[in-house]
N, C-alpha and C positions, 0 to 999 in steps of 0.2 A: 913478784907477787905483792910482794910493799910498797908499791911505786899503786897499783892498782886500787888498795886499799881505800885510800881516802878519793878516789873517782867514783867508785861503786857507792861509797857510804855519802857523798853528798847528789849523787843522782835517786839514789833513794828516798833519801832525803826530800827532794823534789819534790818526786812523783809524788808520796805518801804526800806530800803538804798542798799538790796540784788538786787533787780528789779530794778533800775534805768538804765536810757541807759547808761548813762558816767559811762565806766570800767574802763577808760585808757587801754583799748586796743590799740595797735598798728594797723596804718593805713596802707596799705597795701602801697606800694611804687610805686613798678611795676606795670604795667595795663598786666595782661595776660589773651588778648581775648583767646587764641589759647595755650590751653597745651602741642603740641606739636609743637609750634614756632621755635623751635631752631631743630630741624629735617628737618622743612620745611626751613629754611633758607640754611641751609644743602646741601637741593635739587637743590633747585636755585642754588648754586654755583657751584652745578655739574654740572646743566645743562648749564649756562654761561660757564664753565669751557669746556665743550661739544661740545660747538658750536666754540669756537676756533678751539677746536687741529682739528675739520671739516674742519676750515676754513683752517689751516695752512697743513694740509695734501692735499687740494684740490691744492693750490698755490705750494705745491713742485709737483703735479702732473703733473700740466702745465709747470712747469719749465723743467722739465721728458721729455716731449714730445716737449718741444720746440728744447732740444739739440737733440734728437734723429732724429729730420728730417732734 
């Protein structure tokens, strides 16, 4: 029964120390709500990018028709 003792008392030992929360794991840095975040920011600047050349193409149209009349 003495011989057992300290086999019991470091497998407990273990376990108890295998289950604890503190792993040291690494804590995540980044906050990512959205896995595909960087796509959708992607879009957004197409579509800002979008509403320009709209914009710059309407201003040469009018310039277009202002010399033609």
């Amino acid at each position: 029964m003495l011989n057992l003792r300290p086999i019991l008392l470091s497998s407990l030992l273990l376990t108890l120390s295998a289950c604890s929360d503190d792993h040291g794991a690494p804590q995540p840095t980044a906050k990512c709500d959205n896995p595909l975040s960087a796509q959708t920011e992607a879009l957004d600047k197409a579509r800002q990018l979008e509403s320009q050349i709209q914009e710059a193409a309407q201003q040469q149209r009018q310039r277009i028709d202002e010399e033609t009349r």
